[in-house]
MILUMGU-336075 format. One record per residue: residue number from 1; residue in one letter; x, y, z of N, C-alpha, C in turn. Coordinates in Angstrom, 3 decimals. Layout:
seq=NUM	type=a	n.xx=X	n.yy=Y	n.zz=Z	ca.xx=X	ca.yy=Y	ca.zz=Z	c.xx=X	c.yy=Y	c.zz=Z
...
This chain:
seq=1	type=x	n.xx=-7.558	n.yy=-66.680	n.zz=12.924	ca.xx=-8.906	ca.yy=-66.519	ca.zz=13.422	c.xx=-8.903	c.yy=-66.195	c.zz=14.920
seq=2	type=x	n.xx=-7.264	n.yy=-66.926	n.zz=15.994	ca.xx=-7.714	ca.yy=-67.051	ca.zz=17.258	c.xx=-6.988	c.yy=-65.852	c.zz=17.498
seq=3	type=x	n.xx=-6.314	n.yy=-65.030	n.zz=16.740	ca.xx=-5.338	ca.yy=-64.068	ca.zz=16.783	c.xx=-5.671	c.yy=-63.266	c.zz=18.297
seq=4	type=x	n.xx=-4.730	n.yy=-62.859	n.zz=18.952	ca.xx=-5.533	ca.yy=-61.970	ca.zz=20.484	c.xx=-6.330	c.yy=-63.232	c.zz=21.159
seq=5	type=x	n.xx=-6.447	n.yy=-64.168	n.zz=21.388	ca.xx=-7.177	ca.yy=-64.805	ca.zz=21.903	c.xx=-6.536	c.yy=-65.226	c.zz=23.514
seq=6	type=x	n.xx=-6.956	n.yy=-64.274	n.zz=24.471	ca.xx=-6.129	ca.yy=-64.759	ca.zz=25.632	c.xx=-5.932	c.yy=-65.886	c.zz=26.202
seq=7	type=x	n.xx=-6.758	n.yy=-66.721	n.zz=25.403	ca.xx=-5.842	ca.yy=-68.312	ca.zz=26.080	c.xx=-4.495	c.yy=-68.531	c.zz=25.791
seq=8	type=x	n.xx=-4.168	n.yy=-67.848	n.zz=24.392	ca.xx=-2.582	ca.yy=-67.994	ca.zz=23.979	c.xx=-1.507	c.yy=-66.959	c.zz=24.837
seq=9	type=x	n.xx=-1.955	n.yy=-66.756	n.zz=25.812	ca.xx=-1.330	ca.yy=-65.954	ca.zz=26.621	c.xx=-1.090	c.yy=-66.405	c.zz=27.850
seq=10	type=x	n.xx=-2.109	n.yy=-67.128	n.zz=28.236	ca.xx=-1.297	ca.yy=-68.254	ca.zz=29.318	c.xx=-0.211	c.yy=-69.142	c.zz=29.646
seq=11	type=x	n.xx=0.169	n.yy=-69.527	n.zz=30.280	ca.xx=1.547	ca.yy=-70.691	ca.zz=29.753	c.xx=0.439	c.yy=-72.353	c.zz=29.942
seq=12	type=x	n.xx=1.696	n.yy=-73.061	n.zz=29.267	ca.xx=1.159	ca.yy=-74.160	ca.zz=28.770	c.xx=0.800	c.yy=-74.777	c.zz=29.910
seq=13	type=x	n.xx=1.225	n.yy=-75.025	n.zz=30.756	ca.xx=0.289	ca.yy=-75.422	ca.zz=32.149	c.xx=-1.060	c.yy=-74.613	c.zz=32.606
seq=14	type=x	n.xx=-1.131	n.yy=-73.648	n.zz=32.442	ca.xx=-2.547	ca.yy=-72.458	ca.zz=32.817	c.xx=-3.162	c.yy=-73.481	c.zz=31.208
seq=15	type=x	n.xx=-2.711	n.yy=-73.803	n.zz=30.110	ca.xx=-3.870	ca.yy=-73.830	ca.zz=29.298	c.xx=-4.130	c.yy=-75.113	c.zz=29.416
seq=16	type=x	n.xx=-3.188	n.yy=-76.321	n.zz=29.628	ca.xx=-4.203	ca.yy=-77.249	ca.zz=29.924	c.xx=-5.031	c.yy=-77.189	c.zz=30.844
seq=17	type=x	n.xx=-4.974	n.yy=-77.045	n.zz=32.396	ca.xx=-5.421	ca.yy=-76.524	ca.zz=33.660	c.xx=-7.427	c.yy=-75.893	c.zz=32.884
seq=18	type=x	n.xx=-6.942	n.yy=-75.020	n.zz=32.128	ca.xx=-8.194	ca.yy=-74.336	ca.zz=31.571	c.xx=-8.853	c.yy=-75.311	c.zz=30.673
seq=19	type=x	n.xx=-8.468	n.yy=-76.216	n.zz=29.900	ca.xx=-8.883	ca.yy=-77.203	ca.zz=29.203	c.xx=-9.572	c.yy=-78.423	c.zz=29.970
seq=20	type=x	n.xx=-9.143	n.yy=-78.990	n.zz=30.561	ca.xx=-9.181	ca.yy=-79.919	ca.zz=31.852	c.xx=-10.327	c.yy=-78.948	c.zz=32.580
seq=21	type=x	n.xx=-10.657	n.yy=-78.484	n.zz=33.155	ca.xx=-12.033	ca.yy=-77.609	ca.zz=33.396	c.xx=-12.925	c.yy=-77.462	c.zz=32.702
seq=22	type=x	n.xx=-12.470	n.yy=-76.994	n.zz=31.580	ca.xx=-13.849	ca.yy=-76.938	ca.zz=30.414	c.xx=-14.640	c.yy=-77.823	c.zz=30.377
seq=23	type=x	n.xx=-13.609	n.yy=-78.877	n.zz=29.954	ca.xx=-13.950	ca.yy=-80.520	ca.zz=29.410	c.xx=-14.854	c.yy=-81.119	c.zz=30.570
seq=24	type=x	n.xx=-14.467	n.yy=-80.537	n.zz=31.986	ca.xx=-15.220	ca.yy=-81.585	ca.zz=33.433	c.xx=-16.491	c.yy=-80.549	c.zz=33.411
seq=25	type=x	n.xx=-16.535	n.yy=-79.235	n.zz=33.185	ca.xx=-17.545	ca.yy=-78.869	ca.zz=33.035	c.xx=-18.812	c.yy=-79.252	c.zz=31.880
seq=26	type=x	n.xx=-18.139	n.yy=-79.492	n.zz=31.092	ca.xx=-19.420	ca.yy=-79.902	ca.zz=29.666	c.xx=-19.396	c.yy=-81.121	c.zz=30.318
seq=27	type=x	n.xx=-18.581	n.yy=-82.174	n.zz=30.511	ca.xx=-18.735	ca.yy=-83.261	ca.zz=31.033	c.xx=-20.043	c.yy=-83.451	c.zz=32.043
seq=28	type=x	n.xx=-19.658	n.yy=-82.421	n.zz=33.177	ca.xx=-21.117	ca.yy=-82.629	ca.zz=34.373	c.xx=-22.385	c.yy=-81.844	c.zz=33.692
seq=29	type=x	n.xx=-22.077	n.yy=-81.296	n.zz=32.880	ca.xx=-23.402	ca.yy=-80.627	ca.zz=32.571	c.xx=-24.308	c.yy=-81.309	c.zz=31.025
seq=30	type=x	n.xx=-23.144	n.yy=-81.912	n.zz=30.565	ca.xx=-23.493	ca.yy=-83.513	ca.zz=29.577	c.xx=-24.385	c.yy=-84.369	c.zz=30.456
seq=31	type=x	n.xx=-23.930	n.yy=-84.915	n.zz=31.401	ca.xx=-24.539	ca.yy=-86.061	ca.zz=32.644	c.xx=-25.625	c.yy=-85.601	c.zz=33.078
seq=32	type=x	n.xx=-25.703	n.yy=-84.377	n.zz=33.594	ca.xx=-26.428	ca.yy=-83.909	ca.zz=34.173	c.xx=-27.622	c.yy=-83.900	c.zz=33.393
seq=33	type=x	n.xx=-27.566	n.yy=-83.569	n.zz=31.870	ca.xx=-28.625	ca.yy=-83.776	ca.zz=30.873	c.xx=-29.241	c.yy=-85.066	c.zz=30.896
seq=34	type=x	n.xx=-28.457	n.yy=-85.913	n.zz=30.539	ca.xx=-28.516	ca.yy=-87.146	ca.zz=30.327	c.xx=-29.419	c.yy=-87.909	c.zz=31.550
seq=35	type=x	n.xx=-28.985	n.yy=-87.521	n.zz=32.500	ca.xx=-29.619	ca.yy=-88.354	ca.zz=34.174	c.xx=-31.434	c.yy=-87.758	c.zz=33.887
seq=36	type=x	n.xx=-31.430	n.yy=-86.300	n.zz=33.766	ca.xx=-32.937	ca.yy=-85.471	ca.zz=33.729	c.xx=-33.651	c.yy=-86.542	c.zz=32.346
seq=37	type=x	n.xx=-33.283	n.yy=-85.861	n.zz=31.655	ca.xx=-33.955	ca.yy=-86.239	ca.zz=30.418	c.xx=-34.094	c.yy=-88.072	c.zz=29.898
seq=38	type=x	n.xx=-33.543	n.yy=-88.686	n.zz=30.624	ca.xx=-33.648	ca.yy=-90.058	ca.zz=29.920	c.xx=-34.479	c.yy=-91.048	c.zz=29.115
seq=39	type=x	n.xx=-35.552	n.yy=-90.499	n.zz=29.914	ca.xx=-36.523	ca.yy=-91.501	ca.zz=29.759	c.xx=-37.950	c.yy=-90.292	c.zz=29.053
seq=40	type=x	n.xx=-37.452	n.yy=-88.825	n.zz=28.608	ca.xx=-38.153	ca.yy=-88.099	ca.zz=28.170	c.xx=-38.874	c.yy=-88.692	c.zz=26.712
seq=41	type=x	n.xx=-39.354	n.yy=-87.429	n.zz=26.219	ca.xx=-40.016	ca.yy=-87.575	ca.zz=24.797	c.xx=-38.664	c.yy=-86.301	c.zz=24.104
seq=42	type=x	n.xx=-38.311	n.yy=-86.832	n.zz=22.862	ca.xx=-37.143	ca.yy=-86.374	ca.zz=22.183	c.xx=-37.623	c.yy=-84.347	c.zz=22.519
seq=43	type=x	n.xx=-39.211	n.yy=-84.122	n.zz=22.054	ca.xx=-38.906	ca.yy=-82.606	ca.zz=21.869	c.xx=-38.300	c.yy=-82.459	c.zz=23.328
seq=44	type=x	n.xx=-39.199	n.yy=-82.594	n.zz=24.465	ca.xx=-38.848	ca.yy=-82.698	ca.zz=25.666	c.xx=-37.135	c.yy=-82.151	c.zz=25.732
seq=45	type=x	n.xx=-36.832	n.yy=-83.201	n.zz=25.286	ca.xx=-35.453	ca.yy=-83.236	ca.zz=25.554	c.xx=-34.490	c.yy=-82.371	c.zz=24.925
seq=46	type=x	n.xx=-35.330	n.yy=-81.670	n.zz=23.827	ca.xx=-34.316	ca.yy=-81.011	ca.zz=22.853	c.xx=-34.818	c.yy=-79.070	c.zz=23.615
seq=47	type=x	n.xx=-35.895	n.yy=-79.212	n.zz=23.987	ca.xx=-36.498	ca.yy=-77.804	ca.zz=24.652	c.xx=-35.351	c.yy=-77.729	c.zz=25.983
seq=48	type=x	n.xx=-35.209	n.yy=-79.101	n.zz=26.985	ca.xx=-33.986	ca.yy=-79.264	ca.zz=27.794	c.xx=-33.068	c.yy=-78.707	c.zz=27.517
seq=49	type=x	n.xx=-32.172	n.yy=-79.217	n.zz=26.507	ca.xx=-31.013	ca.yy=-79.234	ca.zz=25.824	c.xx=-30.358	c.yy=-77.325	c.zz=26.061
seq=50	type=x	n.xx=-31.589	n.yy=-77.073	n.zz=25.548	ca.xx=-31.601	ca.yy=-75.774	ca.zz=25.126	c.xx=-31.425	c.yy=-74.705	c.zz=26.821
seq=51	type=x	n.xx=-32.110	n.yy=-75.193	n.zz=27.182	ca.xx=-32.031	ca.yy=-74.749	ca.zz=28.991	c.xx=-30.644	c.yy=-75.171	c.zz=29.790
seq=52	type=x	n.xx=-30.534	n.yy=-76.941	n.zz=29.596	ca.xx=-29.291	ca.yy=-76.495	ca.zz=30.251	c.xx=-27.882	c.yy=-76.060	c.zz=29.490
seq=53	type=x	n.xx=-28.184	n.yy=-75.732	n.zz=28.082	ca.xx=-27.103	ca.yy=-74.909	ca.zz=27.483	c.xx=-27.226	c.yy=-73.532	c.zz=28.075
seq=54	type=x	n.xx=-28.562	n.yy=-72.963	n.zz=28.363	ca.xx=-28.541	ca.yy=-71.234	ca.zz=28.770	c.xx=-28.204	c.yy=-71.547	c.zz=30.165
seq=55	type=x	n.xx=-28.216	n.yy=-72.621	n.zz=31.081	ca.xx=-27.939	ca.yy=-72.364	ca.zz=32.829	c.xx=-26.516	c.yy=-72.711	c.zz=32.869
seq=56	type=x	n.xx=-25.645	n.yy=-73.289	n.zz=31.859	ca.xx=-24.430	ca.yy=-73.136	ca.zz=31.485	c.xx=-23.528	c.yy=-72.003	c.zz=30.994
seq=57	type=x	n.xx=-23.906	n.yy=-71.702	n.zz=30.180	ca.xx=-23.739	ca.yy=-69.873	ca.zz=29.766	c.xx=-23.976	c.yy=-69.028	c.zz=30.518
seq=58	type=x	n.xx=-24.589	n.yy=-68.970	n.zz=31.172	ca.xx=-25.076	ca.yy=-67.831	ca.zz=32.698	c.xx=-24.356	c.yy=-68.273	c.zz=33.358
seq=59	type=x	n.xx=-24.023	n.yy=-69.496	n.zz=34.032	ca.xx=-23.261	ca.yy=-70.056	ca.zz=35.742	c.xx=-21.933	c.yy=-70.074	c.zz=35.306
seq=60	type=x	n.xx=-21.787	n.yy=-70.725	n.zz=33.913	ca.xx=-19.981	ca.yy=-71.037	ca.zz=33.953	c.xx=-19.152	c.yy=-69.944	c.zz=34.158
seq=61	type=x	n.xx=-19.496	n.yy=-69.114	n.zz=33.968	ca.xx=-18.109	ca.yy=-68.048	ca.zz=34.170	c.xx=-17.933	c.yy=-67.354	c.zz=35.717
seq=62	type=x	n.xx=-18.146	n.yy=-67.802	n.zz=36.325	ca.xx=-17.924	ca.yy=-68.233	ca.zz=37.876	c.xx=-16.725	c.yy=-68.719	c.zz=38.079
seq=63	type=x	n.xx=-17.184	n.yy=-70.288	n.zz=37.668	ca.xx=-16.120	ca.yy=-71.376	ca.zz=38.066	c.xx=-14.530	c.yy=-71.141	c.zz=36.889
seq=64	type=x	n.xx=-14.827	n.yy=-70.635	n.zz=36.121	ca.xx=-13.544	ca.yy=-70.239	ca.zz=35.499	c.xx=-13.056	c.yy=-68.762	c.zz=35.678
seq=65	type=x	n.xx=-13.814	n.yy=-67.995	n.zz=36.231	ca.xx=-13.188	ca.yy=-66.860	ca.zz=37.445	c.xx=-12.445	c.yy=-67.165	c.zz=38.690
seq=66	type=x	n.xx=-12.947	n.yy=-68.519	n.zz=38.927	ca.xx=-12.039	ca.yy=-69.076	ca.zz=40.694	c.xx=-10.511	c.yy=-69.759	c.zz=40.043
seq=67	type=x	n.xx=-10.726	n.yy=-70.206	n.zz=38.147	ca.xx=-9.269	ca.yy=-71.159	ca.zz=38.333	c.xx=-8.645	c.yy=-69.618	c.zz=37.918
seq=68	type=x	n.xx=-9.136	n.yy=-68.645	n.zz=37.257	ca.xx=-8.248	ca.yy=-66.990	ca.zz=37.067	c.xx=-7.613	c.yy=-67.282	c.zz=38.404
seq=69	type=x	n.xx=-8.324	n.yy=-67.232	n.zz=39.543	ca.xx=-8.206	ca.yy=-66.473	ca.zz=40.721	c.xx=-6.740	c.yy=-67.477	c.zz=40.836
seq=70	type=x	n.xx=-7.323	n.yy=-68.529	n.zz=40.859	ca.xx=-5.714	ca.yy=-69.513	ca.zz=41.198	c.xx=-4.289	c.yy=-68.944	c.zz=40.142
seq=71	type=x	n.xx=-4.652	n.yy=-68.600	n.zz=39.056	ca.xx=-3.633	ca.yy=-68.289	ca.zz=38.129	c.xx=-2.772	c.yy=-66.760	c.zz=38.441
seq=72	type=x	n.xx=-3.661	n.yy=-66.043	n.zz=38.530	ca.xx=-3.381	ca.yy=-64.728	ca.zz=38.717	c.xx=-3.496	c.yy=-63.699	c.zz=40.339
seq=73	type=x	n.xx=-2.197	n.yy=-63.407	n.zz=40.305	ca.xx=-2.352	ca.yy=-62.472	ca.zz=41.932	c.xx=-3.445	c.yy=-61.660	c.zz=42.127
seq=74	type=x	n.xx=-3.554	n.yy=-61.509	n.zz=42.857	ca.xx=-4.683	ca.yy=-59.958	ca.zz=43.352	c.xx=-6.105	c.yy=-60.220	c.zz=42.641
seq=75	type=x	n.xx=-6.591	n.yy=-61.126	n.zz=42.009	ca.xx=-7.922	ca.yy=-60.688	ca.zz=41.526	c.xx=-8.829	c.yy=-61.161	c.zz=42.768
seq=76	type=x	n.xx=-10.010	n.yy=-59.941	n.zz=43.178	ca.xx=-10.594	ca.yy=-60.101	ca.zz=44.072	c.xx=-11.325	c.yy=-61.317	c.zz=43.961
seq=77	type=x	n.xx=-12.210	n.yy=-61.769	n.zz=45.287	ca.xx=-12.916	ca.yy=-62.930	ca.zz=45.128	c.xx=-14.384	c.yy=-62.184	c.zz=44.700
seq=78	type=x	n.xx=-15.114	n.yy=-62.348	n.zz=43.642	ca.xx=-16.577	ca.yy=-61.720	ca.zz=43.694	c.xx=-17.061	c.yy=-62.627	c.zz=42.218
seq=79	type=x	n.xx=-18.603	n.yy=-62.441	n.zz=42.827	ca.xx=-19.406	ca.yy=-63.074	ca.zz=42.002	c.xx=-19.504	c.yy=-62.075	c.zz=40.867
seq=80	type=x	n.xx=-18.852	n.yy=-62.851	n.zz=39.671	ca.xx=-18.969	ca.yy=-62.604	ca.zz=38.287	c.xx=-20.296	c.yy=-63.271	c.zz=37.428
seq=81	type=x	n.xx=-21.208	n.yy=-63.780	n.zz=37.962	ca.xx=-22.268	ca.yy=-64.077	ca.zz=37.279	c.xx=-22.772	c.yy=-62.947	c.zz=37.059
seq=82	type=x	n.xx=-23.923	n.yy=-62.774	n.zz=35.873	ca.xx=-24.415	ca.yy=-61.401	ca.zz=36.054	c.xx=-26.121	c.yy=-62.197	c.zz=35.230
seq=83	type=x	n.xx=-26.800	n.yy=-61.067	n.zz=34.883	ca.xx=-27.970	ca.yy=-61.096	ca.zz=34.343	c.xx=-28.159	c.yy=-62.942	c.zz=33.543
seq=84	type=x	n.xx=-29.140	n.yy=-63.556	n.zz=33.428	ca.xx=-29.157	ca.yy=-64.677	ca.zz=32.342	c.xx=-28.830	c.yy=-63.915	c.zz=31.056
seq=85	type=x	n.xx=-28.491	n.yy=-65.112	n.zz=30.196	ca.xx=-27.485	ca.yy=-64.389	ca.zz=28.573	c.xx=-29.440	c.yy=-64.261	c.zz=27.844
seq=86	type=x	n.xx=-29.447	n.yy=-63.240	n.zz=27.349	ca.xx=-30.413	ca.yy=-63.011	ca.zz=26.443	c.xx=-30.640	c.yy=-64.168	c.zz=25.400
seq=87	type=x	n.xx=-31.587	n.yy=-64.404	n.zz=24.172	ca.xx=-32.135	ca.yy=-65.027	ca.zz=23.592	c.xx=-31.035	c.yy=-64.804	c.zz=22.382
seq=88	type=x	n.xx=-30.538	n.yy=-63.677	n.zz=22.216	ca.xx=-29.710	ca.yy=-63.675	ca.zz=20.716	c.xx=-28.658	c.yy=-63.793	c.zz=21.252
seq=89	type=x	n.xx=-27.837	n.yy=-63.834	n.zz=22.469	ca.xx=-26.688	ca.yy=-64.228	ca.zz=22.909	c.xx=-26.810	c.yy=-66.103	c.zz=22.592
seq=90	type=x	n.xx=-27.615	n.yy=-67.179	n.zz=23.291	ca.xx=-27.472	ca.yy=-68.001	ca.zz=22.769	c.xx=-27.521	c.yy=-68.371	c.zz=21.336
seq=91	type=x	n.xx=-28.364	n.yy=-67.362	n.zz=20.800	ca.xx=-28.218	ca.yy=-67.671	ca.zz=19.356	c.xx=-26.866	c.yy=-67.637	c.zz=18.713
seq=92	type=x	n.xx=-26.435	n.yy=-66.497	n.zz=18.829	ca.xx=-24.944	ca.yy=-66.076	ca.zz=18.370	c.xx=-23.551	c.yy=-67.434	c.zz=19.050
seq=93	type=x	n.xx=-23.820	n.yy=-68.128	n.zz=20.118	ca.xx=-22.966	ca.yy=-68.860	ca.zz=20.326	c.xx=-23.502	c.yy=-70.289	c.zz=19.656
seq=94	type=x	n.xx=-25.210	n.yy=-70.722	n.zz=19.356	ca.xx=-24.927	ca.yy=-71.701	ca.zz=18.534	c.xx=-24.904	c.yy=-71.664	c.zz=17.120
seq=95	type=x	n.xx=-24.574	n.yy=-70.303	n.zz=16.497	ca.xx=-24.898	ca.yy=-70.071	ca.zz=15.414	c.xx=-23.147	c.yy=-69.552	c.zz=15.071
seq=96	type=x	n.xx=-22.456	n.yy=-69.555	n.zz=15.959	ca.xx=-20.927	ca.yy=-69.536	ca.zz=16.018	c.xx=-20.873	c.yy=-67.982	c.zz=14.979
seq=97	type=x	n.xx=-21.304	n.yy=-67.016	n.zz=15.583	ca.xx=-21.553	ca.yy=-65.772	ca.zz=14.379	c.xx=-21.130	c.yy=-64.554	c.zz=15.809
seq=98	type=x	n.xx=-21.255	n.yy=-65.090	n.zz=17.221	ca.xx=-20.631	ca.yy=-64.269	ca.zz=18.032	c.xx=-19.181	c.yy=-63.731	c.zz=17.599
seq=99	type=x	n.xx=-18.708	n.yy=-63.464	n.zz=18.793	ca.xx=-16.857	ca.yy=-63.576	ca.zz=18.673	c.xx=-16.138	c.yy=-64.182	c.zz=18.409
seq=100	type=x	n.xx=-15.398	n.yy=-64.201	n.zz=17.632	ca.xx=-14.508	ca.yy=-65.383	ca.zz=16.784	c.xx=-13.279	c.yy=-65.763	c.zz=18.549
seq=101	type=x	n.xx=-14.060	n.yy=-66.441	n.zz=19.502	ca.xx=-12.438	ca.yy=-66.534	ca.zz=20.592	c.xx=-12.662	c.yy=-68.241	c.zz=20.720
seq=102	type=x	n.xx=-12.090	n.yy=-68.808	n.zz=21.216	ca.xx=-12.039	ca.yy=-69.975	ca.zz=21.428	c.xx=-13.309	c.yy=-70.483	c.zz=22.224
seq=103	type=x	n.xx=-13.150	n.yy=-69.528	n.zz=23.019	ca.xx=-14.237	ca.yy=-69.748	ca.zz=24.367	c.xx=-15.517	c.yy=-69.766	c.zz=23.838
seq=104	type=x	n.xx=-15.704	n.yy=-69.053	n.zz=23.368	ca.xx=-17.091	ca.yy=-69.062	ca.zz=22.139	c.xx=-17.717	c.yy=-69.968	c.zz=21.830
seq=105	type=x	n.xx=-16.467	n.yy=-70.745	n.zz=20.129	ca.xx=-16.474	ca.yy=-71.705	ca.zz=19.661	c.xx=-16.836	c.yy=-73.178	c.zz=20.220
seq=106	type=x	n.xx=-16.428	n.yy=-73.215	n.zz=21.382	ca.xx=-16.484	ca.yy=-74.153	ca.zz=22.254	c.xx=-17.815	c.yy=-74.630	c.zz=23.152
seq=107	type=x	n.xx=-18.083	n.yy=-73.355	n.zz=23.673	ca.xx=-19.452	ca.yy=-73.406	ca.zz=24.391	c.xx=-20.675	c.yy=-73.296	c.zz=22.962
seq=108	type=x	n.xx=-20.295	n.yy=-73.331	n.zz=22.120	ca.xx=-20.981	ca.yy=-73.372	ca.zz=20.592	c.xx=-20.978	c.yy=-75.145	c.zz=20.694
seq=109	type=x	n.xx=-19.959	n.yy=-75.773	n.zz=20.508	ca.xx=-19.745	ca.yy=-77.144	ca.zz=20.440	c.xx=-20.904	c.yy=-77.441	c.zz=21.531
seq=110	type=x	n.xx=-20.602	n.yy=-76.763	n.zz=22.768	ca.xx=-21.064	ca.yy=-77.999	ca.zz=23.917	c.xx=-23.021	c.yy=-78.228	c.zz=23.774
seq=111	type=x	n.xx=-23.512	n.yy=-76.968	n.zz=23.279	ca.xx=-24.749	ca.yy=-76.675	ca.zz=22.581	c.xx=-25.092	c.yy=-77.169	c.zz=21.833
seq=112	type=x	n.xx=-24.350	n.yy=-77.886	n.zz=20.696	ca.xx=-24.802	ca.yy=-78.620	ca.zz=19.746	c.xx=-24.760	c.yy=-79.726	c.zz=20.096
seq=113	type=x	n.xx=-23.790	n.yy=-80.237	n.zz=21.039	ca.xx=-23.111	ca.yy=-81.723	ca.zz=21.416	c.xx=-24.818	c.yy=-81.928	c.zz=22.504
seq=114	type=x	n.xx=-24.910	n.yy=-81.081	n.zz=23.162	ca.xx=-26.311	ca.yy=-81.161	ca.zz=23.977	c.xx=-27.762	c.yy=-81.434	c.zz=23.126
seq=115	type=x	n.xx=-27.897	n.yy=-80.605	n.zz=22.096	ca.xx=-28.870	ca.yy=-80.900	ca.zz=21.183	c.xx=-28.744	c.yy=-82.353	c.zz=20.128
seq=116	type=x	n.xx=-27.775	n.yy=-83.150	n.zz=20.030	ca.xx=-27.455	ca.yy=-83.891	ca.zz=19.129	c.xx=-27.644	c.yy=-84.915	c.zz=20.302
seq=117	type=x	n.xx=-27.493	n.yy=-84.849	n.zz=21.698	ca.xx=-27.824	ca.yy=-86.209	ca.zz=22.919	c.xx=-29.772	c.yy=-85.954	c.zz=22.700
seq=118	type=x	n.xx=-29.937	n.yy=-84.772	n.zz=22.691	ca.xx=-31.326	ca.yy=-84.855	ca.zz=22.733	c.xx=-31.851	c.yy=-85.200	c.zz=21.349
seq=119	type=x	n.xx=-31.853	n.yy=-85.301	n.zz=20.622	ca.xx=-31.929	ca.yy=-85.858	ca.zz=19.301	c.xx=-32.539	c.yy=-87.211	c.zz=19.105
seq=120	type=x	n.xx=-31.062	n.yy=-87.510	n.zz=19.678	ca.xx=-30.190	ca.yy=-89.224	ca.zz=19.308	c.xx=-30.714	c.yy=-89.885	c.zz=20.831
seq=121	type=x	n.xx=-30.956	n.yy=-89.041	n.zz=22.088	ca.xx=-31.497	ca.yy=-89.817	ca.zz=23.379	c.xx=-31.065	c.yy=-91.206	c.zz=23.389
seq=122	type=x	n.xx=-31.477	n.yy=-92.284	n.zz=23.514	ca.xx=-31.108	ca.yy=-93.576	ca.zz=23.775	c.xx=-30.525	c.yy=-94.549	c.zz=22.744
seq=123	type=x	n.xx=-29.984	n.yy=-94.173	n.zz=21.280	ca.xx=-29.519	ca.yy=-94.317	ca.zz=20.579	c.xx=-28.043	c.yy=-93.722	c.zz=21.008
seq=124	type=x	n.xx=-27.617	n.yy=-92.465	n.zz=21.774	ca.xx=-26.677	ca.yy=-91.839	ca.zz=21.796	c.xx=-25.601	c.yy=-92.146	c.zz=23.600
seq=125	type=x	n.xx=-26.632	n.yy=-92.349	n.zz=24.387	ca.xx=-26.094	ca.yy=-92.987	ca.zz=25.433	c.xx=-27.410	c.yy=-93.989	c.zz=26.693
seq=126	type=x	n.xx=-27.618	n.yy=-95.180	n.zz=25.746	ca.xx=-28.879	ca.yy=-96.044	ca.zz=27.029	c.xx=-28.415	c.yy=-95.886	c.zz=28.233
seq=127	type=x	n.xx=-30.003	n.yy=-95.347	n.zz=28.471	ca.xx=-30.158	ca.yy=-95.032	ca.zz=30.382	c.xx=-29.366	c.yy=-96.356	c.zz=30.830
seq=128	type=x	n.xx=-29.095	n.yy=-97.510	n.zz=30.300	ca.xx=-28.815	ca.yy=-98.703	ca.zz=31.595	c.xx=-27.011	c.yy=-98.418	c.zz=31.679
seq=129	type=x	n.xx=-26.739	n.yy=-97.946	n.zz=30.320	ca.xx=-25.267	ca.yy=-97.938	ca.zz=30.524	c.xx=-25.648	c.yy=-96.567	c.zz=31.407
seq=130	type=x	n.xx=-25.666	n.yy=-95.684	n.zz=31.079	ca.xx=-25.227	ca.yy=-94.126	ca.zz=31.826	c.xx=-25.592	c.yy=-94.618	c.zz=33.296
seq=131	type=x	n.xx=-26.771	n.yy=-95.579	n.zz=33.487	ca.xx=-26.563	ca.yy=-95.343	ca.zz=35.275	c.xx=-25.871	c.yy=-96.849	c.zz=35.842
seq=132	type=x	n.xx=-25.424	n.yy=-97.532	n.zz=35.038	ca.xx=-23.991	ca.yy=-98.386	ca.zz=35.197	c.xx=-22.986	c.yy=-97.322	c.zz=35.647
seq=133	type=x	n.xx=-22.603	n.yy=-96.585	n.zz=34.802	ca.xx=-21.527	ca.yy=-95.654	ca.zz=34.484	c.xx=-21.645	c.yy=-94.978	c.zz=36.205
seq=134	type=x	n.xx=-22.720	n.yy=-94.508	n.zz=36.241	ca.xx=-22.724	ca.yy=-93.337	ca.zz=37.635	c.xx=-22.740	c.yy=-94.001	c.zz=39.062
seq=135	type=x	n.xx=-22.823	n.yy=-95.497	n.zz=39.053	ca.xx=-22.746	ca.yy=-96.231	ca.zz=40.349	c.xx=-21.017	c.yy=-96.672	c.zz=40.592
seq=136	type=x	n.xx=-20.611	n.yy=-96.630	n.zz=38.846	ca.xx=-19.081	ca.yy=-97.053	ca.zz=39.783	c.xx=-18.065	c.yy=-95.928	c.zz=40.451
């Protein structure tokens, strides 16, 4: 399925390196949900969900253009953001019917993993633990 998939073309240090990023990225942009929305009303939160999955899909490929930049010689420094992703672009990544690449699949996960906090809201992580969690 991942056949051609240029992560398998990295060496095994570039792919954890790229993994370890991903993960701190869904991570802050998990929290980041979580801190906004807490104390919302579930649609609230699921109309959220949906936003900061599209300001994720638009911004992330930035910050994984700067760890390229660390990996690979010569690539210039320039802003690779471009236009916001259209309405059937998010569709196609939570509907996992885009490109069969890893990268895809994944930012597919982090979309659902976002809609399933907005869902589940305080059943899935109570505001008292999450802002325990963010003072230590």
């Amino acid at each position: 399925m991942y056949d051609g998939d240029t992560f398998f073309s990295l060496t095994m240090a570039a792919r954890f390196g790229l993994v370890f990023l991903s993960i701190g990225l869904a991570a802050l942009t998990a929290a980041a949900f979580i801190k906004v929305t807490c104390r919302m009303l579930w649609l609230v939160r699921l109309l959220l969900a949906l936003v900061f999955f599209w300001i994720f899909v638009w911004l992330s490929p930035q910050a994984f253009y700067l760890y390229y930049m660390m990996l690979f010689d010569h690539l210039p420094l320039q802003n690779v953001v471009q236009s916001p992703p259209r309405p059937s672009q998010i569709r196609h990544l939570l509907g996992f019917s885009g490109k069969a690449a890893l990268s895809h699949h994944a930012t597919g996960v982090l979309g659902w993993g976002l809609v399933m906090l907005a869902i589940l809201g305080e059943r899935a992580v109570p505001c008292k633990w999450f802002r325990a969690v963010l003072r230590l």
